[in-house]
C-alpha positions as CSV (number, residue, x, y, z in Angstrom):
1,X,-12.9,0.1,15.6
2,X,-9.5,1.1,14.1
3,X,-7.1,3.4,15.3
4,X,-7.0,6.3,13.9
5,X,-3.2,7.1,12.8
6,X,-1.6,10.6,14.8
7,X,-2.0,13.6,12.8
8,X,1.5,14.8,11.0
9,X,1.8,18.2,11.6
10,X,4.9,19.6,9.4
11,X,7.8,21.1,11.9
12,X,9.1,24.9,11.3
13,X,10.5,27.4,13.3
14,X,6.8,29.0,13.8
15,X,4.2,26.9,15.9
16,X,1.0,28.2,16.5
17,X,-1.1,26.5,19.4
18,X,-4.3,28.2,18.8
19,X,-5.5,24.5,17.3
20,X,-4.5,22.0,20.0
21,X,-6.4,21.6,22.9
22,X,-5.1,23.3,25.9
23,X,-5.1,19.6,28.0
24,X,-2.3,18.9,25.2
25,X,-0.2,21.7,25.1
26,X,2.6,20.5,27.3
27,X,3.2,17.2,25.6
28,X,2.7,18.8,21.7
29,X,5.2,21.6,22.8
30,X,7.8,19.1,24.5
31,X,7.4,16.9,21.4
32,X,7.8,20.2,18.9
33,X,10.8,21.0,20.9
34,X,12.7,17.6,20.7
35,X,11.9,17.2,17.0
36,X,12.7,21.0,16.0
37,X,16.4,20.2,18.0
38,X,16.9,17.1,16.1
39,X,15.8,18.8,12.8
40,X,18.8,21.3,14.0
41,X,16.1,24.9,14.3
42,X,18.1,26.7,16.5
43,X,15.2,29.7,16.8
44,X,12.0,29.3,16.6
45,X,8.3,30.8,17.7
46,X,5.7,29.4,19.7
47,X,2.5,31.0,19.2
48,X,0.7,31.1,22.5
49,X,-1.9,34.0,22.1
50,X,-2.6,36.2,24.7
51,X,-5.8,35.8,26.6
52,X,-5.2,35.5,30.1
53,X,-1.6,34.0,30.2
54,X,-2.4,30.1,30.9
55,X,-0.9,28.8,27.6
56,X,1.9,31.3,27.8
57,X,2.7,29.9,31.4
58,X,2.4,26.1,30.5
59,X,4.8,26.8,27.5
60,X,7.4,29.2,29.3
61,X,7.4,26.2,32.1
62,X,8.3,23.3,29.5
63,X,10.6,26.1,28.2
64,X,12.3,26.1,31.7
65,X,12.7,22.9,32.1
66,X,13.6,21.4,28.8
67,X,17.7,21.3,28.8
68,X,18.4,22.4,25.4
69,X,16.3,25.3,25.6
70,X,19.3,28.0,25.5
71,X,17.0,31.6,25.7
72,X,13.1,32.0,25.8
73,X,11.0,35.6,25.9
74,X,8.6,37.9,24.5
75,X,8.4,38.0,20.4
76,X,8.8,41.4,19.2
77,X,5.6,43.3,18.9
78,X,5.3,42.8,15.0
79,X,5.8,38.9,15.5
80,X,3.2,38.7,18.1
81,X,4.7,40.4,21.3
82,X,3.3,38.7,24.6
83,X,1.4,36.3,22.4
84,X,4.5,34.9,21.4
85,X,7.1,33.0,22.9
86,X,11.1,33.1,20.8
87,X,13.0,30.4,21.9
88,X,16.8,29.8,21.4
89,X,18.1,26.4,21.2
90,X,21.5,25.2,22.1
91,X,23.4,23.2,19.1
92,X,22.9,19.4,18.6
């Protein structure tokens, strides 16, 4: 059986996670993250949804702990509000 290539998901400052399975959210949202920074984004907006806060959580925490993750909160109601995470990036 061949292996199937990975999927090549275009990068830009909005990322909605309503397609990736939630087992893969942390490691698709670290690897948005680090490829958004070296692309040079320096805002951007993760689109979590807003069920009952377990994406939003596993985001915010990769958020926290990523280094060159300057700012991160709400979106403003008309870009999502709670369903939505803004994040500010510190400069290359």
């Amino acid at each position: 059986m061949e292996e199937e290539e990975p999927v090549r998901i275009p990068v830009t400052d909005v990322f909605d996670l309503h397609s990736v399975p939630p087992r893969d959210v942390k490691a698709v949202v670290e690897e948005y993250l680090h490829e958004a920074h070296r692309l040079g984004f320096r805002a951007l907006r993760i689109v979590h949804g807003r069920g009952i806060g377990v994406q939003r959580e596993m985001v915010r925490g990769v958020l926290a702990r990523t280094e060159f993750v300057a700012d991160f909160r709400d979106a403003p109601a008309e870009a999502g509000g709670w369903g939505a995470t803004v994040v500010t990036l510190r400069e290359l």
